[in-house]
N, C-alpha and C positions, 0 to 999 in steps of 0.2 A: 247721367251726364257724361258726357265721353270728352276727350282734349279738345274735339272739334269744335264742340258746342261754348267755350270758354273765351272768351274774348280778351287777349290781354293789350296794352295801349303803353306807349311808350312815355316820357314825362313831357311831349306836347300833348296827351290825349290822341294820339292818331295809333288803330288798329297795327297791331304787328302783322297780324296774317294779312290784312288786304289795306294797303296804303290809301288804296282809293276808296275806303268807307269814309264817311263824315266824322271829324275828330267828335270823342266823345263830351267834351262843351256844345259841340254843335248838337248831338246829339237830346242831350239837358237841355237847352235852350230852344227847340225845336219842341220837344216833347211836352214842355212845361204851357208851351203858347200852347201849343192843342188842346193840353189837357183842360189850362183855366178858360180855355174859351167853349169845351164842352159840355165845363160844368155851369157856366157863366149862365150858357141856354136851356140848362136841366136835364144834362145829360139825357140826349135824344141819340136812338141809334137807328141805323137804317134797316129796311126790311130783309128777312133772308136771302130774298130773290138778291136784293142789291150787294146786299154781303159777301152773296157768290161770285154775284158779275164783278166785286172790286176786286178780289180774290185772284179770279180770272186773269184778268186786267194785269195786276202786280205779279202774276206768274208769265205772263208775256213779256214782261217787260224784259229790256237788257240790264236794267240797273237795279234789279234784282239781287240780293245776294241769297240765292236760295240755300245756302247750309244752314246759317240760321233766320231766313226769311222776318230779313230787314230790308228797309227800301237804303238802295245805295246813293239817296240823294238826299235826306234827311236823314237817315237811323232809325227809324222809326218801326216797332216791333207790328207787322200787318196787322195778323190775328187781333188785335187790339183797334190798331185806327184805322182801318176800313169798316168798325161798327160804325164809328161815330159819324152822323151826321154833318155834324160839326166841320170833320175832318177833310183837306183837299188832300188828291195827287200831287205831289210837287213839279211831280215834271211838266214842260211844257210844248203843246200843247197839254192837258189834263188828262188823264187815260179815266178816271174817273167821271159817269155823267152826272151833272147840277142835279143836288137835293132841293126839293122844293121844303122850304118853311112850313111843321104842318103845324096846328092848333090842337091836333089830339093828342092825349097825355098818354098812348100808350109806346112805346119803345119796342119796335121788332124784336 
C-alpha cells in the first residue's frame, strides 16, 4: 500500500486529498443500506458479462475517483457493488442497466 492508496478525513469525515469525495458518514451510511439490502435478498450478484459492463460504465464516468476506484458520489468501493444485484448507480440518469429479479439460486 503506498500514501496514495490511504485515505485520511479530517474531524467532519470529509477526505483531505479530494474534498469533493463523499464525507466518510456518508460513505458508512450509504454502504451499510447496500450492503443490508443485499443480504436482505440473499446476496444475489450479477452475471460476469454485467460485472464488466458496470465496470465499464464507472470507469467512463466523471465521478470516478480512479486512484482508488470509488464512486465519487456515494464512496462506494466498485469492485464490490457493481456485483451486487442488489446494487444501483447513484448518479442520475443510472449508468448501470435494470437487473431483472431472478428466481435462480445461483450468483454469477
Amino acid at each position: 500500500m503506498t500514501d496514495n492508496d490511504i485515505i485520511e478525513f479530517d474531524e467532519d469525515g470529509v477526505s483531505k486529498q479530494d474534498p469533493n469525495t463523499p464525507s466518510i458518514f456518508k460513505m458508512i451510511k450509504s454502504f451499510s443500506r447496500d450492503l443490508a439490502k443485499y443480504i436482505k435478498e440473499g446476496a444475489p450478484n450479477v452475471s460476469p458479462i454485467d460485472y464488466a459492463e458496470r465496470l465499464d460504465a464507472c470507469k467512463a464516468c466523471p465521478n470516478l475517483k480512479p486512484s482508488i476506484m470509488r464512486c465519487g458520489l456515494c464512496g462506494c468501493l466498485l469492485e464490490h457493488k457493481a456485483k451486487w444485484t442488489t446494487a444501483e448507480c447513484p448518479d442520475k440518469p443510472s449508468r448501470w442497466k435494470t437487473q431483472e429479479k431472478s428466481t435462480d439460486s445461483t450468483n454469477g
